[in-house]
C-alpha positions in Angstrom: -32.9 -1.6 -4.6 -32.2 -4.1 -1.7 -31.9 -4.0 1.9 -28.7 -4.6 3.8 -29.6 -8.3 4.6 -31.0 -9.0 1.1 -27.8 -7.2 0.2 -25.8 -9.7 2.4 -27.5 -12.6 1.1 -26.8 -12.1 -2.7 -23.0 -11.5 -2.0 -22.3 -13.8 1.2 -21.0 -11.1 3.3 -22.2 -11.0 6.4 -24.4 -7.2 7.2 -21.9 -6.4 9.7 -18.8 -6.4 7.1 -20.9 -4.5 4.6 -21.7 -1.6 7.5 -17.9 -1.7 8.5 -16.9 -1.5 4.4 -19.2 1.4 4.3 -18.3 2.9 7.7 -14.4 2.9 7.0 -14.3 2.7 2.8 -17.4 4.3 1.8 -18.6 1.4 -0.2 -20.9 0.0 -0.4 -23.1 3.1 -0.8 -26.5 2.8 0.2 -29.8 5.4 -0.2 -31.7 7.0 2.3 -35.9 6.7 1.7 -38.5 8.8 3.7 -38.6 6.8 6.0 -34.7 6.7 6.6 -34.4 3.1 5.9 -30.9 2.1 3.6 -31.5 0.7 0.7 -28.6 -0.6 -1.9 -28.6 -0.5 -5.8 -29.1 -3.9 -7.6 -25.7 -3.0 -9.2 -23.7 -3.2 -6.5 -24.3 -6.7 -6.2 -21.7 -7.8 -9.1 -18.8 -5.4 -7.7 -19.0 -7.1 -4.7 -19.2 -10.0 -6.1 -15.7 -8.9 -7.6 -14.2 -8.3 -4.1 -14.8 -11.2 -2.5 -13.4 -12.7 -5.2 -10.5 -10.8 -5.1 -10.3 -11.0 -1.1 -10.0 -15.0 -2.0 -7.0 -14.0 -3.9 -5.1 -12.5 -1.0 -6.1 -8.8 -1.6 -6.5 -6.9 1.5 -10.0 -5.0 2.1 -8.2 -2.1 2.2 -6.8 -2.6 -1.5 -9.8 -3.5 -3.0 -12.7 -2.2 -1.4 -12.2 1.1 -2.2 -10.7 0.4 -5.7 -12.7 2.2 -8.6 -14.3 -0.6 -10.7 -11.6 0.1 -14.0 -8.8 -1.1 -11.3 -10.8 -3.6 -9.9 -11.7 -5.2 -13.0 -7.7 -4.9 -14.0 -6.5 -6.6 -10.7 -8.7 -9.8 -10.9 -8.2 -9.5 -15.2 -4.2 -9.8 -14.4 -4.4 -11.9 -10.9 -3.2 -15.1 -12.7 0.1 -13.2 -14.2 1.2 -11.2 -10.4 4.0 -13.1 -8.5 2.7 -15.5 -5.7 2.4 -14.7 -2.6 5.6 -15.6 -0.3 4.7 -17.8 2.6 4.8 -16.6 6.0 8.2 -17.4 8.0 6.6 -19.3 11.2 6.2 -17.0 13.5 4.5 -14.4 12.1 0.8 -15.0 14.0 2.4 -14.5 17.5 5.0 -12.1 16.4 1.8 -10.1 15.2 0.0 -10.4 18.7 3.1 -9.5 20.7 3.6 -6.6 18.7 -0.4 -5.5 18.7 -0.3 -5.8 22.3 2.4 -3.0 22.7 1.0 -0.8 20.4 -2.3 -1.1 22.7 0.0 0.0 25.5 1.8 2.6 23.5 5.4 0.4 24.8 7.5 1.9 22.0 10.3 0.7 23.0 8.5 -2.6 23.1 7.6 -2.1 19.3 11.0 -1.2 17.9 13.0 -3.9 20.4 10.6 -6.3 18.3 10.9 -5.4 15.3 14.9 -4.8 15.3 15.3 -8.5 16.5 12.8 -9.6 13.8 14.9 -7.5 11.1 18.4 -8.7 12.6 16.7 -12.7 11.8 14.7 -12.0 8.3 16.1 -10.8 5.2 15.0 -7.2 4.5 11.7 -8.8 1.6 10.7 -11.2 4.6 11.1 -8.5 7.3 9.2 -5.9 5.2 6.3 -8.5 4.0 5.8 -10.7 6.9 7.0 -8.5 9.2 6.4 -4.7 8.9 3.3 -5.1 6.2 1.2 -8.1 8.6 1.5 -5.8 11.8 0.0 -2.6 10.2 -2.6 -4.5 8.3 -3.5 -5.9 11.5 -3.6 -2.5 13.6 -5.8 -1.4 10.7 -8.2 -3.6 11.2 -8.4 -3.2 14.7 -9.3 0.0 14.4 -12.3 -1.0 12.3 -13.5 -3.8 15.6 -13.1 -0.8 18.0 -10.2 -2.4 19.7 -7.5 0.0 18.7 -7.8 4.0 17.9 -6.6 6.0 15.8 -3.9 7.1 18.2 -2.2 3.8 18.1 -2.5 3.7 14.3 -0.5 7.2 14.3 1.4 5.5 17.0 2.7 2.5 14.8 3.2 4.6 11.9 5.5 7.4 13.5 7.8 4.0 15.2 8.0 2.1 12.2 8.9 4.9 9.9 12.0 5.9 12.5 12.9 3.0 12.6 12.9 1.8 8.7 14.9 5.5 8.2 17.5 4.4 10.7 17.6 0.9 8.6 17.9 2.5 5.8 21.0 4.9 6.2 23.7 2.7 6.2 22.8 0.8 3.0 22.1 4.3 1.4 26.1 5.4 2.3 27.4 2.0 0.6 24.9 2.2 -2.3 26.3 2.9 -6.2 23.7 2.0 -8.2 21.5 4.5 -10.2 19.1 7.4 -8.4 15.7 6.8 -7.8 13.2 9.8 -6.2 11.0 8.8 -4.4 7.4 10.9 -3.1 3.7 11.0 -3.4 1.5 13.3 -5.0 -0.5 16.2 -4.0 -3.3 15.0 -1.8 -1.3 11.7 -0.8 -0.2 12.5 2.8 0.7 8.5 3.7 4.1 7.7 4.1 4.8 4.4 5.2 4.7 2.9 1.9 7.4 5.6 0.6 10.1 4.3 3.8 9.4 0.4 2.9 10.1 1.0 -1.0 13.1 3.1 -0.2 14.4 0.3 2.1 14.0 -1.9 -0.3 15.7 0.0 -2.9 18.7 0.4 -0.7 19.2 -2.7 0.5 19.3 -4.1 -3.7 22.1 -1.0 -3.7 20.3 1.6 -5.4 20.9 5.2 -4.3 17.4 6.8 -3.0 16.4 10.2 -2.7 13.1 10.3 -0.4 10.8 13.7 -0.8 8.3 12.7 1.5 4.6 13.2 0.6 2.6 15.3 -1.5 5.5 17.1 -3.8 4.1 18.8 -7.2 5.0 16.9 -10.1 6.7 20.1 -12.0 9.2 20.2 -9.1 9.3 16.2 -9.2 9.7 16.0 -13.0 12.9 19.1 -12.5 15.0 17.0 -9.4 14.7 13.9 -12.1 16.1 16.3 -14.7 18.8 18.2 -12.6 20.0 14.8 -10.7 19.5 12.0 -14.2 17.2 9.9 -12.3 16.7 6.4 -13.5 13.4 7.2 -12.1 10.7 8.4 -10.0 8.5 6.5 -7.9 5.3 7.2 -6.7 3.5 5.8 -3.5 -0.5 5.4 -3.7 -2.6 3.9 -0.9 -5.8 2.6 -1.5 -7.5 5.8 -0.2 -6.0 7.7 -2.7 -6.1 5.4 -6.1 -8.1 6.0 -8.8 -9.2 7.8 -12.0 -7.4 11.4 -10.6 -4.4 9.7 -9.7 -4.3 8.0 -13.1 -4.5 11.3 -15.0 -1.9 12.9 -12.7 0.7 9.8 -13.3 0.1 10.2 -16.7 0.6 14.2 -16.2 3.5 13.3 -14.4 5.2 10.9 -16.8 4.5 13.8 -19.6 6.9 15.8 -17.8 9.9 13.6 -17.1 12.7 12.8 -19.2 12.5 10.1 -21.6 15.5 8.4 -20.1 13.2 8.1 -16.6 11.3 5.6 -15.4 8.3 6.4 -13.5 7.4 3.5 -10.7 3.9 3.7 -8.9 3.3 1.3 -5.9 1.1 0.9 -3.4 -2.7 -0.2 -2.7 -4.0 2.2 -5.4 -1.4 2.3 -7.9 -3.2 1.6 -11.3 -3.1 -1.1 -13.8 -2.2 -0.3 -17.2 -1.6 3.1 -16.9 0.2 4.5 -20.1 3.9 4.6 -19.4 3.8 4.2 -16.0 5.6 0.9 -14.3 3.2 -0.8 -11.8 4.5 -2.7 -9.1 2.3 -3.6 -5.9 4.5 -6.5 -4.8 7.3 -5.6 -2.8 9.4 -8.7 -4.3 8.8 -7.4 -7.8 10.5 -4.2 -6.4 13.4 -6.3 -5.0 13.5 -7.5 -8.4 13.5 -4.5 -10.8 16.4 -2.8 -8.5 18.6 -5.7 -8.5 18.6 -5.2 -12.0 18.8 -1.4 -12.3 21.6 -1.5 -10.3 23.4 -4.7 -12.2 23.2 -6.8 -8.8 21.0 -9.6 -10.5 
């Protein structure tokens, strides 16, 4: 067992970005003793070792902190085959500030004026990645310094996902491409990553049926059936991802037509799952819909 610092000294990570890890992911875990001081297994030591390697990679802390150690161990295993990251257009820092400094006001008409002129200047992969993805990321985290709340976090959400439905619409009345459904599972409540996928899909002139969160698979696997979806994806944020959502993807892919693709993104979709079509990269998304709908 170690202490914190000794903890910190092993891995390089300073004591107070293990306490805010544990405080917001609930790793790493640490025992109490008798005498109530925290003490961390030896173990832990190599898995952390793991994330900062996989922070070094351009992970997000909220990816891969509270990644199991199967999907951890398949991120960094496949790290050197995933697409590289797209630089960010220049910009993107004070774009970010402005747009964190309105959300701290709760100026939503602030937030959406932004982000419509941003939108109206990037293509739909640039607005969504350097754009949409930076500014949420960076709410997120300050919520962990104690800057923002989670007000402004529910904030943010509820503006951005009005706004990326009202984006959406018009692509989804010109779009002839095949049907794909789009939802989370039971016990996945977060939706943003649902409205930036759908987005995407329209925009590459797919047609996109959105469920919204937490639909049974049964009923999901029956709408593929009824409408001949060319498939059904699944959002997974990194809260959510694991060893139970692996089983129910796998559940869920039992249960569709063979004819169906089933798609998981997101923070916690896994790697490797049987069957199931992994993309975490919004560009790869861009990529497999151009083709599905023959605009490649």
């Amino acid at each position: 067992m170690l202490s914190i610092g000794a903890l910190a000294r092993a891995t390089a990570i300073p004591v107070e970005t293990l306490r805010t890890w544990e405080r917001r992911y609930g790793y790493p875990t640490p025992e109490r003793k008798a005498s109530g001081h925290r003490l961390y297994p030896v173990g832990s030591v190599s898995r952390l070792r793991r994330i900062v390697k996989a922070l070094a990679d351009g992970h997000r802390a909220g990816d891969v902190v509270p990644a199991s150690d199967a999907d951890l161990r398949a991120l960094l295993d496949t790290a050197d085959a995933l697409p590289a990251r797209r630089p960010s257009p220049p910009g993107t820092e004070s774009l970010v500030a402005g747009l964190l400094a309105a959300v701290g006001s709760f100026d939503g008409e602030a937030v959406t004026r932004r982000l419509q002129a941003e939108w109206a200047r990037l293509g739909p992969l640039d607005f969504l990645t350097a754009c949409v993805a930076p500014v949420i990321e960076a709410v997120g985290d300050a919520w962990v310094a104690g800057t923002l709340e989670v007000r402004h976090e529910h904030f943010l959400s509820e503006r951005v996902g009005d706004l990326l439905r009202a984006l959406r619409l018009p692509f989804e009345e010109r779009a002839t491409g095949p049907l794909v459904v789009l939802s989370t599972l039971p016990g996945e409540s977060h939706s943003l990553g649902l409205h930036m996928a759908a987005l995407m899909l329209a925009t590459s002139r797919c047609r996109v049926l959105v469920l919204g969160t937490e639909v049974p698979p049964p009923q999901l696997a029956e709408l593929a059936r009824e409408r001949r979806a060319r498939a059904v994806g699944i959002s997974v944020s990194g809260a959510t991802g694991g060893a139970v959502t692996s089983r129910r993807l796998r559940a869920l892919r039992s249960l569709l037509p063979p004819r169906t693709s089933l798609l998981a993104g997101g923070a916690g979709a896994p790697v490797g799952s049987t069957g199931v079509t992994t993309i975490r990269e919004l560009a790869r998304l861009e990529s497999w819909a151009r083709h599905a709908a023959g605009t490649a």
